[in-house]
C-alpha positions in Angstrom: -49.5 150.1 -3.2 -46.8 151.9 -5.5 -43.0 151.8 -5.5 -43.6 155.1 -3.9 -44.5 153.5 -0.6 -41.2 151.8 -0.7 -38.7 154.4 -1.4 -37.9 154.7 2.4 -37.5 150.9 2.8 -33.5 149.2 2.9 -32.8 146.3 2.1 -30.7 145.0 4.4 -28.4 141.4 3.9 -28.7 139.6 7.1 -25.7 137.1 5.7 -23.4 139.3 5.0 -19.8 139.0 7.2 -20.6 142.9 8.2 -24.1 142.7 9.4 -24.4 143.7 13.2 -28.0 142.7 15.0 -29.4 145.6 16.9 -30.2 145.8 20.5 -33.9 143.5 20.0 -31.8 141.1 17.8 -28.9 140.9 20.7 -31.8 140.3 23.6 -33.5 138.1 21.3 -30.7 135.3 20.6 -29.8 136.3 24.3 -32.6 134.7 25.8 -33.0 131.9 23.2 -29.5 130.5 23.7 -30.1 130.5 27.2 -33.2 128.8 27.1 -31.6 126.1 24.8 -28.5 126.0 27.2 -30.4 125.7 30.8 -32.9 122.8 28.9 -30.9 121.0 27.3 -29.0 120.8 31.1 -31.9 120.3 32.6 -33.0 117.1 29.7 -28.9 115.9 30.6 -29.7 116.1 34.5 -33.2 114.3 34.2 -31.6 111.8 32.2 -28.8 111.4 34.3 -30.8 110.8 37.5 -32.9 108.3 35.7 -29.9 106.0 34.9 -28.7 106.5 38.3 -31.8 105.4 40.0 -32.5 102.3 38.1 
């Protein structure tokens, strides 16, 4: 590969204050954060119940 196959390329900073996630990125963390939320309700229910039924 040369440098000419990366003249198209960006670089893009994903920590800068600016940076905006595109529609994938938005779905993405979407679903991820809401598969973290509704387990770690489920793990607190389960838990819960346990305590309760001992």
């Amino acid at each position: 590969m040369t440098n000419k196959d990366f003249i198209n390329s960006k670089q893009i900073d994903k920590f800068s204050k600016d940076y905006k996630l595109n529609k994938s990125e938005q779905i993405y963390t979407f679903f991820c954060t809401l598969i973290l939320s509704f387990g770690g309700l489920f793990m607190l229910f389960r838990w819960m119940l346990h305590i309760a039924t001992e």
